[in-house]
N, C-alpha and C positions, 0 to 999 in steps of 0.2 A: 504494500500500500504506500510506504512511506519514497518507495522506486516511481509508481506512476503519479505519484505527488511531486514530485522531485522534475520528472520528464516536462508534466504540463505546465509547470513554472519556467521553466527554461525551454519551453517552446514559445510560452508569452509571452517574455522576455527578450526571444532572439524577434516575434513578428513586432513590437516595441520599437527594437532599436534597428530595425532591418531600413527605416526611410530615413538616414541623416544627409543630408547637406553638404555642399564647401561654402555654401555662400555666394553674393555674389561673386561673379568673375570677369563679367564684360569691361572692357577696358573702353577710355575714351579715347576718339581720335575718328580720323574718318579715313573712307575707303569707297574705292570706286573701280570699277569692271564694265567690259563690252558686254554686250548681250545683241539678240535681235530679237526684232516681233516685226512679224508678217516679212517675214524674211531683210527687213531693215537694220544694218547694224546702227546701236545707238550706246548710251553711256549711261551706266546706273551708279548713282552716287549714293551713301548713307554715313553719315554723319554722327556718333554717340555723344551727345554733349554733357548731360549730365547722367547721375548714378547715384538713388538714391532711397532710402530705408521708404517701403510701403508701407509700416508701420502697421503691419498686419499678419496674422500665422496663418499656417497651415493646418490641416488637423492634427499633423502630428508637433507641430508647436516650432515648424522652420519658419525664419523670418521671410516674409517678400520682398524682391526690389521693385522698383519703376525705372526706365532708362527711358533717357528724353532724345530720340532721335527725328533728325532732318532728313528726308530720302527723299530723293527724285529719282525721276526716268525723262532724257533729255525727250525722246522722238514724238511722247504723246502729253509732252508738258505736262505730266505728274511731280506734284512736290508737292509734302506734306510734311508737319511737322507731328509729330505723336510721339503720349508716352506708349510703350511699351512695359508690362510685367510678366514676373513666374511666376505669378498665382496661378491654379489649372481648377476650373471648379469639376467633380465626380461625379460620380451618380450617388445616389442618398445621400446626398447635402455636404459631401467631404470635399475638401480641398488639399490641394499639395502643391508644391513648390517645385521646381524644376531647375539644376544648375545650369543648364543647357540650351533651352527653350525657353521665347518669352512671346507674347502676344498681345496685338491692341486690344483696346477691352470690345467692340465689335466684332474681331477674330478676322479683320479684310487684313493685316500685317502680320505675321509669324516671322521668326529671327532666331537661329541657332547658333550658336558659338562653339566653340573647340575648347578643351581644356587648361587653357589659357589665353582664355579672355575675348580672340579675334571672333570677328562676324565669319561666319563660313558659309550660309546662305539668310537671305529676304525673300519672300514670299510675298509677293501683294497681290489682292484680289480686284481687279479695275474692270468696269461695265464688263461683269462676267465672266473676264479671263483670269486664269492665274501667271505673272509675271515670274520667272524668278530669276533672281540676281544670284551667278556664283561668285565668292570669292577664293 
């Protein structure tokens, strides 16, 4: 008894501490890449200006950020300025934080980063196409 008491503690325990974090890690600075649409080449720009505490958890109690990016796409004059976050809302009401991912809170920008810090693609959703920007 005191074995499968022992097991389910240290199963709770490990599904507990199984969603930690690094935190952010997007770095500021900007970056830009070719891309085409409709067989056009053009220049996709993104910009991370600032980086800064959401001031809000996740279900399992990881902090949020917000990152305040400038993106454009020269050939269909797109430029926006949005925050972006890691908040990710679940199903049944949970939330979680993502070192990796972050998204407008409309979900038309998504933004992935590398394990240190650089943009590695932009996704944006424009009169129903999806754009993406590789870097």
């Amino acid at each position: 008894m005191k074995h499968i008491i022992g097991m389910i503690l240290t199963i709770l325990s490990l599904n507990a501490a199984a969603h930690t974090i690094e935190g952010t890690l997007a770095l500021k600075g900007s970056l830009k890449t070719t891309i085409f649409i409709k067989n056009k080449e053009t220049t996709c720009r993104v910009r991370i200006e600032k980086i800064k505490n959401l001031l809000e958890e996740d279900t399992f109690g990881n902090p949020a950020y917000n990152v305040r990016a400038n993106i454009s796409v020269d050939s269909i004059n797109y430029e926006k300025e949005v925050w972006l976050n890691n908040l990710f809302t679940l199903e049944n009401n949970k939330s979680e934080v993502k070192d990796y991912e972050y998204h407008s809170s409309d979900d038309t920008i998504k933004m992935k980063i590398n394990g240190e810090g650089r943009i590695k693609t932009v996704l944006i959703q424009y009169k129903g196409n999806e754009i993406s920007c590789l870097f």
